[in-house]
N, C-alpha and C positions, 0 to 999 in steps of 0.2 A: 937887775938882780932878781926881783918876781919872777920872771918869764926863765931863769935861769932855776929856781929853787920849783916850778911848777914842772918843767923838763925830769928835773932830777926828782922828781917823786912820781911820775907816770912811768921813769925808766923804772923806779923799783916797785912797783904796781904792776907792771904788766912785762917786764921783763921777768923776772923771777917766777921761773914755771915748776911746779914740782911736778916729777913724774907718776902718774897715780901708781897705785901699788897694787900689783897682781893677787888678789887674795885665794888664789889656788894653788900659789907656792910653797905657802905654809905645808900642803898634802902630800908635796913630790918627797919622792926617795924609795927608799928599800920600806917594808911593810913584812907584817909574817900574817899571814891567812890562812884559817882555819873554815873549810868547809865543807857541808854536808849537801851530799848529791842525789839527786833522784831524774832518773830519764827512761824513757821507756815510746814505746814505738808500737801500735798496732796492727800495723801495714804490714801482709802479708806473712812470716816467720813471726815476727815479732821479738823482743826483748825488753830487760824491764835492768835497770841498773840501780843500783842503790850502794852509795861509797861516802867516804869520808877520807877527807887527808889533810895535811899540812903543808905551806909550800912558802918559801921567801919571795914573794912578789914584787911588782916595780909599777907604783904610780907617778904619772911622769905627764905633762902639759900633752895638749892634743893641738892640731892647728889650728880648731876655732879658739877664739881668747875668751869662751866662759867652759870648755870640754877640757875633762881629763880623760885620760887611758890608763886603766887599771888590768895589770897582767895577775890575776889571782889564782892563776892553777898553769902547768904546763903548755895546756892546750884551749885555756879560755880565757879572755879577755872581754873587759865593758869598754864603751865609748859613751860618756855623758855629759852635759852640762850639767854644773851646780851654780848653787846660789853663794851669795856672801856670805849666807848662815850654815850653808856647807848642805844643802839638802839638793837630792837629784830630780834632776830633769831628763826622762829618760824618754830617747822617741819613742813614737808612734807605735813601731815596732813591737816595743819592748814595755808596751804602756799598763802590763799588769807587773812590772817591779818596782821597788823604789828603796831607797837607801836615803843616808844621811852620816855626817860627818860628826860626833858626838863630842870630839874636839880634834885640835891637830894630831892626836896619839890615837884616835879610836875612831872604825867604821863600819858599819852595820849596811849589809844590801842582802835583799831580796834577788835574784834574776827570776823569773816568773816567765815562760811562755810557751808556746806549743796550739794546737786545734789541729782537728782531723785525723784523729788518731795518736797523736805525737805530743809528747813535750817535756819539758826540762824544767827543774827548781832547782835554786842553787841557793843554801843560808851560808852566805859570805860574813863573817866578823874579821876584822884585822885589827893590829896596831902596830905601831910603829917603834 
């Protein structure tokens, strides 16, 4: 009888697994983004852009399991990790932007980059 009520509490001890819970899920879906653009290019002719628009966007899981992909304009998309407090972890690349999650309804990024002539700012604000 012991050895039968010891069984039966190690099965529900370590049987019963919960699935952890993806906390980047909260982020996905349709989003509306509002941003202001600035890009310009020194190299040769050169150009200098400066815009502003609105666009219905789509944050959506990335293949790593701590990256999302955020489509915030037609033609521009991020690739990043976040944290569970919703704050970016942006590569290398891209290591003068940064962004945060202010809750599941609101997001705030920077994209920041460029040298040698070139480069792009992007004030991204969304919400959901």
């Amino acid at each position: 009888m012991q050895k039968l009520i010891i069984l039966i509490t190690l099965c529900l001890i370590f049987g019963c697994t919960k699935e952890p819970v993806d906390y980047r899920k909260k982020y996905t879906g349709s989003w509306f983004f509002k941003v202001e653009r600035e890009e310009h290019n020194t190299k040769y002719i050169g150009y200098h852009l400066s815009d502003s628009l609105e666009f219905v966007g789509l944050i959506e899981l990335a293949s790593n399991t701590k990256e999302i992909r955020i489509k915030y304009t037609p033609d521009d998309e991020i690739t990043a990790e976040i944290d569970e407090k919703g704050n970016f972890i942006f590569p290398k690349d891209t290591r003068m932007s940064s962004g945060v999650f202010e809750s599941a309804l609101k997001v705030n990024i920077i994209r920041n980059s460029g040298g040698q002539g070139g480069g792009i700012y992007h004030e991204i604000s969304g919400s959901k």
